[in-house]
Kinemage of the C-alpha trace (Angstrom):
@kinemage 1
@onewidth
@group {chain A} dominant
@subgroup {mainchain}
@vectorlist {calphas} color= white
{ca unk a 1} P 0.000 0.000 0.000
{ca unk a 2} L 2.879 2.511 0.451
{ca unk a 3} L 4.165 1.992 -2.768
{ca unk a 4} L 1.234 2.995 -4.231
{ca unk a 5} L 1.160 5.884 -2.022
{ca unk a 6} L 4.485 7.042 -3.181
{ca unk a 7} L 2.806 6.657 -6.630
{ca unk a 8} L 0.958 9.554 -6.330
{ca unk a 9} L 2.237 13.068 -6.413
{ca unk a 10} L 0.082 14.882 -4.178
{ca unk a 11} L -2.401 14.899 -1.067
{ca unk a 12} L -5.189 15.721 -3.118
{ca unk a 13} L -4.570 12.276 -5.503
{ca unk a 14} L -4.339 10.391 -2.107
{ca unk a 15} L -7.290 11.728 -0.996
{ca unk a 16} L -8.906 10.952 -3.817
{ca unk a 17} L -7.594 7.914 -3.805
{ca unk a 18} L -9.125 6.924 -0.552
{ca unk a 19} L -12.695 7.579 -1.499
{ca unk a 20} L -12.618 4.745 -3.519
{ca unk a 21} L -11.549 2.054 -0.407
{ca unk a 22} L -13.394 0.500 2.288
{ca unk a 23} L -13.112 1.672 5.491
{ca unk a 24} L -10.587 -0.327 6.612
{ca unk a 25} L -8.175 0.699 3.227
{ca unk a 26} L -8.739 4.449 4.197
{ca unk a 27} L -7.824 3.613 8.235
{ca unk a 28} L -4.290 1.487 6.703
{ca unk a 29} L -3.511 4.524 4.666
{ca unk a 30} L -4.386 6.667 7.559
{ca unk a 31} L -1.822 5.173 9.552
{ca unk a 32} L 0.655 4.951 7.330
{ca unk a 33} L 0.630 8.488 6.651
{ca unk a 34} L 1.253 9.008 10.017
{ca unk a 35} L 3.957 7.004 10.496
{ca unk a 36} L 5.558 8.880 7.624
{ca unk a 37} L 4.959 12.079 9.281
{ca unk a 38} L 6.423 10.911 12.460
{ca unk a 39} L 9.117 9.304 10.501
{ca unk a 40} L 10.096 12.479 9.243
{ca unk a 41} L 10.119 14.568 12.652
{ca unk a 42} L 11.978 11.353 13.863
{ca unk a 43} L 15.091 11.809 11.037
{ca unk a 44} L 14.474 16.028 11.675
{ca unk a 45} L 14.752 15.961 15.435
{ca unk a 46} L 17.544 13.128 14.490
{ca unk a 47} L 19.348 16.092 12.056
{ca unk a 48} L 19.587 18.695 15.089
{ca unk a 49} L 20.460 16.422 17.656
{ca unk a 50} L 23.427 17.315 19.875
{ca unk a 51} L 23.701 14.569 22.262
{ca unk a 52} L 23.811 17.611 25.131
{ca unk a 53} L 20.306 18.030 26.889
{ca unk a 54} L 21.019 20.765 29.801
{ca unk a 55} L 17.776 20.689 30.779
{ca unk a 56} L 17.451 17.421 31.250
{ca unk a 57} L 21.108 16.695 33.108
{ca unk a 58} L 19.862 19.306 35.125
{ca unk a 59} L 16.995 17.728 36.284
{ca unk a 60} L 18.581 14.166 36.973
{ca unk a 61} L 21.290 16.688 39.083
{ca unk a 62} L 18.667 17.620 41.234
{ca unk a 63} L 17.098 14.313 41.541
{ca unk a 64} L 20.528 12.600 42.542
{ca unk a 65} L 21.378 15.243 44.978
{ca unk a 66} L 18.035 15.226 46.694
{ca unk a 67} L 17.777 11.030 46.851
């Protein structure tokens, strides 16, 4: 089904598309799109990652020094 996804070249042909599935074709493309979008915020978030989260070393600092 993603393949044929890919086929298309915009959200309007998917949607489009979909009005010609049974429910349950329209729900599996559903949820593919959104793993694609969360895919991509994955790879994005991914991109900018640093490795250095102050706010959260903070945090455990706190947590350490008050156990």
């Amino acid at each position: 089904m993603l393949d044929k996804l890919w086929s298309f070249e915009t959200m309007e042909e998917i949607e489009q598309f979909k009005q010609e599935l049974p429910l349950f074709r329209r729900q599996q493309i559903e949820t593919l799109l959104e793993m694609v979008k969360l895919q991509v915020t994955d790879d994005m978030i991914d991109s900018h990652d640093t490795g250095v989260y102050p706010t959260a070393l903070d945090l455990l600092d706190r947590l350490r020094k008050n156990s």
